[in-house]
C-alpha beads as a LAMMPS data file, in Angstrom:
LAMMPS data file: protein, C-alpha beads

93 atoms
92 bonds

1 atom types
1 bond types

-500.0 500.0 xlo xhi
-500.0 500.0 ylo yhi
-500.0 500.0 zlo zhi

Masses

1 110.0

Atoms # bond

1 1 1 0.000 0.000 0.000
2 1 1 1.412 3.536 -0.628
3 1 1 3.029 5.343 2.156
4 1 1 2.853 1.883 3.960
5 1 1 6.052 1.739 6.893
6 1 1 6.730 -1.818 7.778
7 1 1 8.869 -2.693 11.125
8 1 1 10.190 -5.861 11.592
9 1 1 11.051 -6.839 15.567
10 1 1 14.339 -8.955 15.360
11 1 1 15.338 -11.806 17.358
12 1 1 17.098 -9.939 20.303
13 1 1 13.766 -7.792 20.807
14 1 1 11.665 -11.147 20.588
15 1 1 14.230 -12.556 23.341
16 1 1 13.554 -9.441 25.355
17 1 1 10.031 -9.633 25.063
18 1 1 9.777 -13.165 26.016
19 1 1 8.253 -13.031 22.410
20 1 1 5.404 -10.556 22.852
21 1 1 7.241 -8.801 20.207
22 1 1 7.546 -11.563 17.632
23 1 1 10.687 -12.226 15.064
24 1 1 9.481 -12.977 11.487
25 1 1 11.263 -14.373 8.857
26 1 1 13.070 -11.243 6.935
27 1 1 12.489 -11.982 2.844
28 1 1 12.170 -9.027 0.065
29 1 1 9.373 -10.298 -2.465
30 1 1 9.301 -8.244 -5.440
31 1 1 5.569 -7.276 -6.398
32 1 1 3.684 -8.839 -9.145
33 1 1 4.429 -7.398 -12.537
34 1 1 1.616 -5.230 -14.640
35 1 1 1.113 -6.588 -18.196
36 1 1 1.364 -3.681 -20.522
37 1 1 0.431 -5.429 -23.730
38 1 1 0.254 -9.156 -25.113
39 1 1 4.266 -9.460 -24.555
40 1 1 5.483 -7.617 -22.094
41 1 1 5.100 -6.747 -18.433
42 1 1 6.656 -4.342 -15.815
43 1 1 7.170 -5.000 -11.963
44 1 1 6.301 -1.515 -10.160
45 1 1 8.205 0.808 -8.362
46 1 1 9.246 -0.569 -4.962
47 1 1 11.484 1.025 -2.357
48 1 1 13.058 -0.644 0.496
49 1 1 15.415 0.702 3.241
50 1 1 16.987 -1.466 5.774
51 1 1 18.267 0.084 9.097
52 1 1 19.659 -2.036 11.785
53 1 1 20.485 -1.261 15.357
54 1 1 21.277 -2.637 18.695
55 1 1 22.012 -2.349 21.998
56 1 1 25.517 -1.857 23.321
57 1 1 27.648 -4.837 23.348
58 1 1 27.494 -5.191 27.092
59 1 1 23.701 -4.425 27.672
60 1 1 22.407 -7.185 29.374
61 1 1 19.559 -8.437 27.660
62 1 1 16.667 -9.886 29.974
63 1 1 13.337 -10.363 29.789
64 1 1 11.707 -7.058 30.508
65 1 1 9.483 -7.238 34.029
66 1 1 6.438 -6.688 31.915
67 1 1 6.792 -9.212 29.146
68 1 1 7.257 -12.389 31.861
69 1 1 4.076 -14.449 31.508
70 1 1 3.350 -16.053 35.141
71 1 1 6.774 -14.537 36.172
72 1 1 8.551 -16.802 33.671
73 1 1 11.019 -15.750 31.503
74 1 1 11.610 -18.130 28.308
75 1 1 15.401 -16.890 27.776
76 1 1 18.179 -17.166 30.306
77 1 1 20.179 -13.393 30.191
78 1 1 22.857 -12.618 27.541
79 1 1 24.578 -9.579 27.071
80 1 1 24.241 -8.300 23.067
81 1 1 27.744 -9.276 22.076
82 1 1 27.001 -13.100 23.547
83 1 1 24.255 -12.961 21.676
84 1 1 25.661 -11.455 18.411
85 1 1 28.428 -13.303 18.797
86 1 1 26.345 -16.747 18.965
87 1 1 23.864 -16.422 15.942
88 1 1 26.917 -15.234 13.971
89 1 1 28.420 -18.449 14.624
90 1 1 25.109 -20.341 13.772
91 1 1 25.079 -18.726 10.661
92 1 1 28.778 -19.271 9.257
93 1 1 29.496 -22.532 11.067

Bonds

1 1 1 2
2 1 2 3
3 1 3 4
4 1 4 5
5 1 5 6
6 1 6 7
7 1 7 8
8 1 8 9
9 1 9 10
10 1 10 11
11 1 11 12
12 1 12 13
13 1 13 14
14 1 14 15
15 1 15 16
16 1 16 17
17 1 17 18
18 1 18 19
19 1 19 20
20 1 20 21
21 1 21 22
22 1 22 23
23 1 23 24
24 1 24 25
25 1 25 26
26 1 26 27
27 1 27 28
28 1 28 29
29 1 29 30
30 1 30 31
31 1 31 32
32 1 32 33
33 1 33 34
34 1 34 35
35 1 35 36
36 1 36 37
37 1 37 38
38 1 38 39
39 1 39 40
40 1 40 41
41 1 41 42
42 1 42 43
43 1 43 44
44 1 44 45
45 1 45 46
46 1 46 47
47 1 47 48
48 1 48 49
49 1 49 50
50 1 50 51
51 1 51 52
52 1 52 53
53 1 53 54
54 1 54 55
55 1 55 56
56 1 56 57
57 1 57 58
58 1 58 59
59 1 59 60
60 1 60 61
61 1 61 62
62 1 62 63
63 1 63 64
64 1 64 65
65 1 65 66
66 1 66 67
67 1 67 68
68 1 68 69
69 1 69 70
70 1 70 71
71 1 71 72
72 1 72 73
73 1 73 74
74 1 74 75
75 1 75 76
76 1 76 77
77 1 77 78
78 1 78 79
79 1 79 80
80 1 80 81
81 1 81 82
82 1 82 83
83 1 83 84
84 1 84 85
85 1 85 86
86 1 86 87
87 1 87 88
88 1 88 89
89 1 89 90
90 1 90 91
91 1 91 92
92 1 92 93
């Protein structure tokens, strides 16, 4: 939709929810083309912008005291660099 802003919650703020704040899966999926005659066909204008943050490498990150569901939190605390550090390793390894 025009003018449409989409956020996507990573994984760190899903940990730090306890996963009130859900992580989807990130994919770009470009939009169906428009036929302009019996041949051809265009895809339309699309414009995407990524920006990524997070917290300082040694913020602890812990589920926040009103995301614990019957006082439980689902994730042990990590600071961001642990964290980081791990999925990196996931990823490459």
């Amino acid at each position: 939709q025009p003018g449409t802003i989409v956020v996507n919650a990573g994984d760190l703020l899903a940990r730090w929810s306890n996963d009130v704040l859900r992580s989807t899966l990130h994919r770009v999926v470009a939009p169906p083309a428009r036929q302009i005659s019996e041949t051809e066909a265009v895809t339309p204008q699309r414009q995407s912008l990524a920006f990524f943050c997070n917290p300082n490498q040694g913020a602890r990150i812990e589920c926040l005291p009103t995301c614990t569901q019957a006082g439980q939190a689902k994730y042990a605390p990590v600071t961001t660099e642990q964290y980081i550090v791990r999925r990196l390793s996931e990823t490459y390894n």
